[in-house]
Each structure stands twice: as structure tokens, then as C-alpha cells.
N, C-alpha and C positions, 0 to 999 in steps of 0.2 A: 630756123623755122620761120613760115612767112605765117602769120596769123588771118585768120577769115578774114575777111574786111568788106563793105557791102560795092558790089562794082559802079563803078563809075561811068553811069550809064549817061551825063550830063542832064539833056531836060525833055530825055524820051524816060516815059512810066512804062513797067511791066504788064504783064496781063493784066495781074493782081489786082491791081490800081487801078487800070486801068476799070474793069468788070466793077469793082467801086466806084467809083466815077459814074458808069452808065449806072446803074444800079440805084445812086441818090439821082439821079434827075429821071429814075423810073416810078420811084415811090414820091418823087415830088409832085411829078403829072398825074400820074394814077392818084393822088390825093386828091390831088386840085380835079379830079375829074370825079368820084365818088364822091366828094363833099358835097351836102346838098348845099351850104351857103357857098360851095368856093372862093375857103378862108384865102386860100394861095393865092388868087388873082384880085379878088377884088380887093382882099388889103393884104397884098405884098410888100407895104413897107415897115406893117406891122409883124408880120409874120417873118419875115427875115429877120427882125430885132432879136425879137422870140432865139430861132433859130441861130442867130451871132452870140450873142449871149451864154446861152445854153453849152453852141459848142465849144465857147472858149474856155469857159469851165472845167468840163469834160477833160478835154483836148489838153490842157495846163498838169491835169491829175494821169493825163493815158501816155502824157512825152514822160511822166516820170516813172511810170507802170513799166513802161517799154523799154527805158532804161534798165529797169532793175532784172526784166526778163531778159532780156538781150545776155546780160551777164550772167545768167544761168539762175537766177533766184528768183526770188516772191513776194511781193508785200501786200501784206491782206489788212494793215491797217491804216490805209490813207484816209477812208470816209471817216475814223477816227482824230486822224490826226487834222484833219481839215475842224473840225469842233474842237479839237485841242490847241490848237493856234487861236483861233476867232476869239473862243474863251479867254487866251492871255492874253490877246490884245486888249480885249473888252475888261476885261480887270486889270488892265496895269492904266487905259484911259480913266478906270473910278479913283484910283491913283491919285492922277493929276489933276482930276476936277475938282471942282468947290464941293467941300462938305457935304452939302446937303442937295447937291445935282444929279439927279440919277437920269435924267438924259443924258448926261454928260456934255454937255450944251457951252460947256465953257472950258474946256481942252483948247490949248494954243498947239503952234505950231509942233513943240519942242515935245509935246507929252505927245501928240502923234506919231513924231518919228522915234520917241522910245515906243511906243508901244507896236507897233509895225517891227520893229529891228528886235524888240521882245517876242516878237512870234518868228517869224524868221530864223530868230535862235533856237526856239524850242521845237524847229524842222531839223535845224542841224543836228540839235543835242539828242534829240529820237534816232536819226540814223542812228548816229555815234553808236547809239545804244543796241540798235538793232545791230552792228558789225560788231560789236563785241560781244553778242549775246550767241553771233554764230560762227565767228570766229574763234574766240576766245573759251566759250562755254560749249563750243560745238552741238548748238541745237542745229535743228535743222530750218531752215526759210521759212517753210508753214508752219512750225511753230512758235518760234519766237515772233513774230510778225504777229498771229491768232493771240497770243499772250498780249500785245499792246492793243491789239484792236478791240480787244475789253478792258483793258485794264486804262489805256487813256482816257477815252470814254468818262468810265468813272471816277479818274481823278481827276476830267478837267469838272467834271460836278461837285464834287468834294470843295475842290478849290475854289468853285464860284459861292457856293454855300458858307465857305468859311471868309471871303476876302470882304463881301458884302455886308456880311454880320459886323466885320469889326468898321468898317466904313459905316454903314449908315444904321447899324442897332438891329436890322432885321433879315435875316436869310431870305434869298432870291435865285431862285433855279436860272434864271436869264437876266439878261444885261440887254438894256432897249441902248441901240446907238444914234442920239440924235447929235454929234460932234459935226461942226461945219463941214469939214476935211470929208468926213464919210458918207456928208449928203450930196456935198459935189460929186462925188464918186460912183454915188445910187444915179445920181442924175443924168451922169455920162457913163455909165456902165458898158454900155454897148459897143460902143468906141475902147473906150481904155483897153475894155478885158480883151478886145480880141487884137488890138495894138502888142498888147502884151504877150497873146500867145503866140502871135505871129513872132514877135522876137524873141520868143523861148525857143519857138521850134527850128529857125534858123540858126541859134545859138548850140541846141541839141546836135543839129546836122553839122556844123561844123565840128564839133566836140570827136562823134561819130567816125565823120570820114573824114578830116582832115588833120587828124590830130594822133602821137602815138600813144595816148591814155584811149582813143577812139578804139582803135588796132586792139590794144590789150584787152580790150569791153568785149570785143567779141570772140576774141581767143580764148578768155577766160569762160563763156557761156558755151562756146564749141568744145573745150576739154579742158576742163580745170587743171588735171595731172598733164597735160603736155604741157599747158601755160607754164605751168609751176617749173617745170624742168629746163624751160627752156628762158628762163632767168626773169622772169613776168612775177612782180610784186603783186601776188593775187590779194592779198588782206589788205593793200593799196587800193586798190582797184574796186574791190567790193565794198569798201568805205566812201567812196566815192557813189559809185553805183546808189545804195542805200539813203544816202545823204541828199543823194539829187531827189529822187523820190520822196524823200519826209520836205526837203524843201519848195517842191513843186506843190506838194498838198497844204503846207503853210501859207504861200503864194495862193492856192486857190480859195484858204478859208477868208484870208481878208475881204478875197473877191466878194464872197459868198454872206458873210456878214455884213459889208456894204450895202448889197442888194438885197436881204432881208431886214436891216437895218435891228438886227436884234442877234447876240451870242447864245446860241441856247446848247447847251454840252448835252444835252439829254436825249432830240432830236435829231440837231442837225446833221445833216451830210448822213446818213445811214444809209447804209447799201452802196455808197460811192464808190467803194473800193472795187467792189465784183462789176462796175460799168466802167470803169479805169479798166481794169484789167482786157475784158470783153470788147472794149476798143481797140486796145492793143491787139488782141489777137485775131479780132477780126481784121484788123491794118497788117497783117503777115507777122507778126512774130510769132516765134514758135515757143511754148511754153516750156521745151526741152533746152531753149539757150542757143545763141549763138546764130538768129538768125530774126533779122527784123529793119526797116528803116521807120525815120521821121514820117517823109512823104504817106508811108503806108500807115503810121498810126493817126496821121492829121487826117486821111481820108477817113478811116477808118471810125472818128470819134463823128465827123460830119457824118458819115452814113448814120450811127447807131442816135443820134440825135432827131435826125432829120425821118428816122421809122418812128422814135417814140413817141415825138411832136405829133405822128400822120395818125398815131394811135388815140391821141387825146381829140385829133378833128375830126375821127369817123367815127369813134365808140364814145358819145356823148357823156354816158351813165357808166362811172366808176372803171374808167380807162388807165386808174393807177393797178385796177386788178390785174388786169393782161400784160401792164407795162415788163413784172420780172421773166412770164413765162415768154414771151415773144424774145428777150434779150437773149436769154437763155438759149432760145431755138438758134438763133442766131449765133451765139457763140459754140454750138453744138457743129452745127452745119460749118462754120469758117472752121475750126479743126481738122472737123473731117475730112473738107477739101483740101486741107491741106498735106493732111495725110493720106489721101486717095493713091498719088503719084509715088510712093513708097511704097505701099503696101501691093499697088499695084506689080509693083517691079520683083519684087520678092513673093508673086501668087500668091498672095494670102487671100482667100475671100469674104467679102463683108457679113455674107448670111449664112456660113458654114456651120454644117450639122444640124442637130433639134434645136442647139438655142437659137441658131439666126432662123430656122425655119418659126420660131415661136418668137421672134423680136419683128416679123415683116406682119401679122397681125395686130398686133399690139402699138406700134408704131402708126400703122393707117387707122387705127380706131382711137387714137389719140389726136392726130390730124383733125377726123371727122369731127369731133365732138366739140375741139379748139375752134374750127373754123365755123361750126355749128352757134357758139353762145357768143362767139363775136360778134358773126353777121347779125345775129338777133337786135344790138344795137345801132347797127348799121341802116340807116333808110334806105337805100338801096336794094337792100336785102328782105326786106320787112316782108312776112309771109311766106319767104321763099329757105327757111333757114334749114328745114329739114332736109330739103333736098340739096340744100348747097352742100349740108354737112357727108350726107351721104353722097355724093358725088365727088367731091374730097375725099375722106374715107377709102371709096371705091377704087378712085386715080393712083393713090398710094398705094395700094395695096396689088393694083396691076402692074405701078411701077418697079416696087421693090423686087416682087417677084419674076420682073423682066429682068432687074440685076442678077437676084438670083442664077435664072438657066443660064444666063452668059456667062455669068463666072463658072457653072460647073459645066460649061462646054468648053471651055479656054484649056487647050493642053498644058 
């Protein structure tokens, strides 16, 4: 049996990518051109900070997403496990500090690198957990994954509540990080973090396609019962899988409590995981397994960054509102293109019967109304929002149902 394997197309991109590519230098222009200050040009050295930052984040959490899809599974607890790392770093630095330092201002070298190698461990010791929770207990991905993404959560608060108390007499939901090592870190963040993701996802692509644990990742996400038979240590392979994932998110929480410069298990990183994943599948993997590269998630985490940045520059007032529905559209639309080409081949039609004839109104009146309370804070737009909505509204609604007649004209 020869296993899928991603082709070796050297250092030509696919459509895919490609259409990613034009796509983030489309919503970069069109920002920089609807922005009335045009944040893009006139401080593009700030704004790329912004933007490196942000994606290297992302981008550290979506190589480990895209791992775990590529192999046919799920982890829905990364934005978990990123607050469960940070957490134990920031309690094992109260540790090493003096008594009564709750900056922790006075950590040496050595209580650093325990408490960095203490989070990193408890990425590994989560996979660990997670492959034998679905290996061994035969849960299925979405669940055992859903189980830690609340249940870490909570225990990395428990644990900051109890470690604080016996340290310094009084319970503390958060851990402020003022240790030298982590303000160097906040200070160069920009650099480091994308130093870093750069040599994660080089490290990923080699793993991938040059490697025969690579070969296995995606034979196992292409058919687990063939892998299996055809002598592919799948409970190997998916420990692996797993592991890279809780390690990636370990990795990103350091990042992430550096630049906040405070552990807070309650807050942080929430919802990271659904923009992990969303990167990943907007970068081409397929959520069914067995199909996905680096290249495509690296683009992929810059595109979904570089929209939600454009979100915060052009809807002034409460731009965190739109931030999940916009993501969301987004990960709806990459599916579906991607599934267009399947389904196509097999005639299936998108608006068949009453329910698609009753999803193509519903859909453009969803449109309208999205693009209606956007533009509202949009200056560009200002005064003109009803009619932008319905005009939207409109397009969709003429579009779908041009899908429509085509499909049920196609023999």
C-alpha cells in the first residue's frame, strides 16, 4: 500500500494558496483603502507588528490543529490548554520566587527554565491523555477533546486558587508576570514569536512530507482501517498527532502570557480553539482527514488574521461583536469550496428541493442585514447602510438562485 502523501510540487503553490495569497493582499488594500485614517499606509510599521504577532499566535495553535486533522481527529481544547500551560508556568514561577513577590520579579534563570519545561510538559501530558481517552476508552475526538476543553479550563483555576493561597495567604484568580526573562520577551515578542513559528512550520513540513511518521499522518486521516491493515501503528501515530497539538498550544500559551504579561486560567485564550481550527481549514485541510499541508495552514492563519485586524480598522464600535460571525462565514465558505468539486462530480445540488429553495432566502436576508449593521459603523458607509444592506440582500439572493436554475438545468 503506498499511503496519501501531499505531492511534491517543490516551490509552485496550488490554486488553493494561491487564491489565499491574492485574497490577503485584497482585504489588505481594500482596508487600507476604506479606512478613513489609513491605518495600513500611514503606519505600516505598526500595523504589520500587530499583524506578525497576532499571526504567529494563531499560526503556532493552526500547525497543531492541522496536524491533528490531517490524521483524521479533533481538538477542541487548545484555547484551553493555552490558559493551562500559562497557568503552570505562572505557578511553578510563584514557586521559585521570594516569599512575598508576587510579581515575581525575582525568578532566576533556573526557575524559568523549570517553569517553561513545566508547561511544555503539561502539553505532552494532555495529549497523552487525550490518546488514551480515545484510544484506550474509545471516546470519540469530539468528545474527549470537549471534556478537557472545560474541564482544563477549570482546573487550571482551581489550581491557581489553591497554589497562591498556600504561597502567599490569599487566593488569586491571576498571576501578574513581571519576571525579567518574560519582559524581555513582551519586549521582543514580534520577532521571537514569528522566529518561532517560522521554525515550527518548517519543522511540521518536514515531519509531513519527508518523513515516514509524515506518510503514516496522512494514511491514517485517509482510512484508518487500511492504515491499520496495512501494518501502520495507528495508536502510534495518533499519540503523536495529539501531542503535537497540546504541545503547539503550550508553546502558544507562553507566548500569550508573555504579551499579556499576566496568567489568567478564567479568560484567557477562549474561543482559540474554533480560530485554530478555522485557520486550518481555511489553509485546505479537510475536516474528514487525510488531506491538508503547512503552506496551506501558514496562509491560511495570515488570511483569517489579517480579516480580523481589517474588522477592528473599519468597525470602530465594538468590532469584537462581528469578529466570531465573520470567522465563522468564513469557515462556512472554505468547506464549501472545498466541497463544491465533489459534490459537483457526483450531481448532487446545492438548493435541492423545498429546503434549498427555503435556505437561498434565508441566506441573502442574512447577508443583508450582516452587511447592513457593519457598514453602519463603517464611515464610508455612513447613511447609505440600508441600501448597501438591501443591495447585498438583493445580489445574494439573485445569485443563489442563478445556482439554483443551473443546477437543475445540468443533465
Amino acid at each position: 500500500m503506498n499511503p496519501p502523501r501531499p505531492a511534491d510540487r517543490g516551490w509552485r503553490l496550488p490554486r488553493h494558496e494561491l487564491a489565499l495569497l491574492a485574497a490577503v493582499v485584497l482585504v489588505f488594500v481594500g482596508t487600507g483603502w476604506l479606512d478613513p485614517n489609513h491605518t495600513y499606509f500611514a503606519k505600516w510599521v505598526e500595523s504589520r507588528d500587530i499583524i506578525l504577532r497576532n499571526t504567529s499566535l494563531l499560526g503556532i495553535l493552526a500547525l497543531g490543529a492541522a496536524v491533528v486533522i490531517i490524521a483524521g481527529g479533533i481538538d477542541l481544547s487548545a484555547g484551553s490548554m493555552v490558559a493551562f500551560s500559562a497557568t503552570t508556568c505562572g505557578l511553578l514561577l510563584t514557586v521559585f520566587a521570594d516569599a512575598g513577590d508576587k510579581r515575581l520579579e525575582t525568578v532566576g534563570t533556573a526557575g524559568v527554565a523549570m517553569a517553561i519545561g513545566g508547561a511544555m510538559l503539561s502539553g505532552l501530558l494532555v495529549g497523552t491523555l487525550h490518546t488514551w481517552l480515545i484510544t484506550a476508552i474509545r471516546l470519540p475526538p469530539f468528545v474527549a477533546t470537549l471534556a478537557t476543553l472545560v474541564g482544563l479550563r477549570s482546573f487550571a483555576r482551581a489550581m491557581c486558587l489553591f497554589v497562591t493561597k498556600e504561597r502567599w495567604g490569599s487566593e488569586n484568580q491571576q498571576i501578574n508576570i513581571g519576571t525579567p526573562f518574560f519582559v524581555w520577551l513582551k519586549e521582543n515578542n514580534v520577532w521571537i514569536s514569528t522566529a518561532t513559528f517560522l521554525v515550527l512550520a518548517i519543522l511540521t513540513w518536514l515531519i509531513l512530507s519527508r518523513t515516514v511518521l509524515g506518510r503514516h499522518i496522512y494514511a491514517l486521516g485517509g482510512n484508518e482501517q487500511a492504515a491499520r491493515l496495512s501494518g501502520i501503528r495507528t495508536e502510534n501515530v495518533k499519540w503523536f498527532a495529539y501531542c503535537f497539538g497540546s504541545l503547539t498550544a503550550a508553546l502558544a500559551g507562553i507566548f500569550l502570557m508573555a504579551d499579556s504579561s499576566v496568567a489568567q486560567p478564567g479568560t484567557m485564550a477562549r474561543g482559540y480553539e474554533l480560530n485554530a481550527i478555522a485557520a486550518a481549514v481555511v489553509g485546505g485541510c479537510s475536516l474528514q482527514g487525510g488531506v491538508g499541508t503547512v503552506t496551506g495552514t501558514v496562509l491560511g492563519s495570515l488570511f483569517l488574521r489579517v480579516v480580523i485586524d481589517s474588522v477592528s480598522k473599519l468597525i470602530k464600535a465594538s468590532a469584537d461583536v462581528y469578529e466570531g460571525m465573520i470567522v465563522g462565514i468564513i469557515v462556512a465558505l472554505a468547506v464549501t469550496l472545498t466541497q463544491f468539486g465533489g459534490l459537483a462530480k457526483t450531481g448532487h445540488a446545492l438548493f435541492a428541493g423545498a429546503r434549498g429553495l427555503a435556505a437561498i432566502p434565508t441566506i441573502a436576508i442574512f447577508a443583508g442585514l450582516l452587511a447592513m449593521m457593519a457598514a453602519a459603523n463603517i464611515d464610508a458607509f455612513r447613511g447609505r447602510t440600508g441600501l448597501l444592506g438591501a443591495a447585498v440582500g438583493l445580489g445574494s439572493l439573485l445569485l443563489l438562485a442563478a445556482v439554483r436554475r443551473l443546477q437543475d438545468r445540468r443533465p
